[in-house]
C-alpha positions, 0 to 999 in steps of 0.5 A: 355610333348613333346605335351605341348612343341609343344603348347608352340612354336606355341603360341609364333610363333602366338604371334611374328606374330602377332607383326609383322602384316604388318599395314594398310595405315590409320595407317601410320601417314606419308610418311617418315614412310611408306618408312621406312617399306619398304626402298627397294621400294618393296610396294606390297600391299600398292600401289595398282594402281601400280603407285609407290606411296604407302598408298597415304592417307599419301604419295602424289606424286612419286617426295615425294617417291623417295626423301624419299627413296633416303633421307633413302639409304642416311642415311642407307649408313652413318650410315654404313661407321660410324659403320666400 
C-alpha cells in the first residue's frame, strides 16, 4: 500500500513536470510571448550569446525586448492597483 502510494506521487510529479516543460524558441510564435515567460528579464538559456535578446527567431532587437518588458511591468502594475 504504502509502496503504491509512493508510485502514485511520483507519477503525478512526473506528469505536473512534464506540463510545465520549459519550451523550445521555435515554439514561441512571438516576441510578447517569450517576455510573458520570462517577465523578470531572466532569459537563461533562451538567449544564448548574452545579448539580452532571448529566442531572436521571434524577437528581433534589444529596443523590442525592453519595450516589451516595460509594456508587461506596466500592465502587471495595473492589474495590481485594480485588484486592491
Amino acid at each position: 500500500m504504502y509502496r503504491s502510494g509512493l508510485f502514485l506521487i511520483a507519477v503525478m510529479l512526473l506528469s505536473i513536470s512534464e506540463a510545465n516543460a520549459a519550451k523550445l524558441c521555435k515554439d514561441y510564435q512571438s516576441c510578447a510571448e517569450v517576455i510573458s515567460d520570462f517577465p523578470l528579464g531572466d532569459f537563461g538559456n533562451k538567449d544564448r550569446d548574452k545579448d539580452a535578446i532571448p529566442c531572436e527567431n521571434v524577437c528581433r532587437s534589444r529596443q523590442q525586448v525592453e519595450e516589451l518588458l516595460q509594456s508587461y511591468a506596466g500592465s502587471k502594475k495595473t492589474n495590481e492597483k485594480k485588484n486592491n
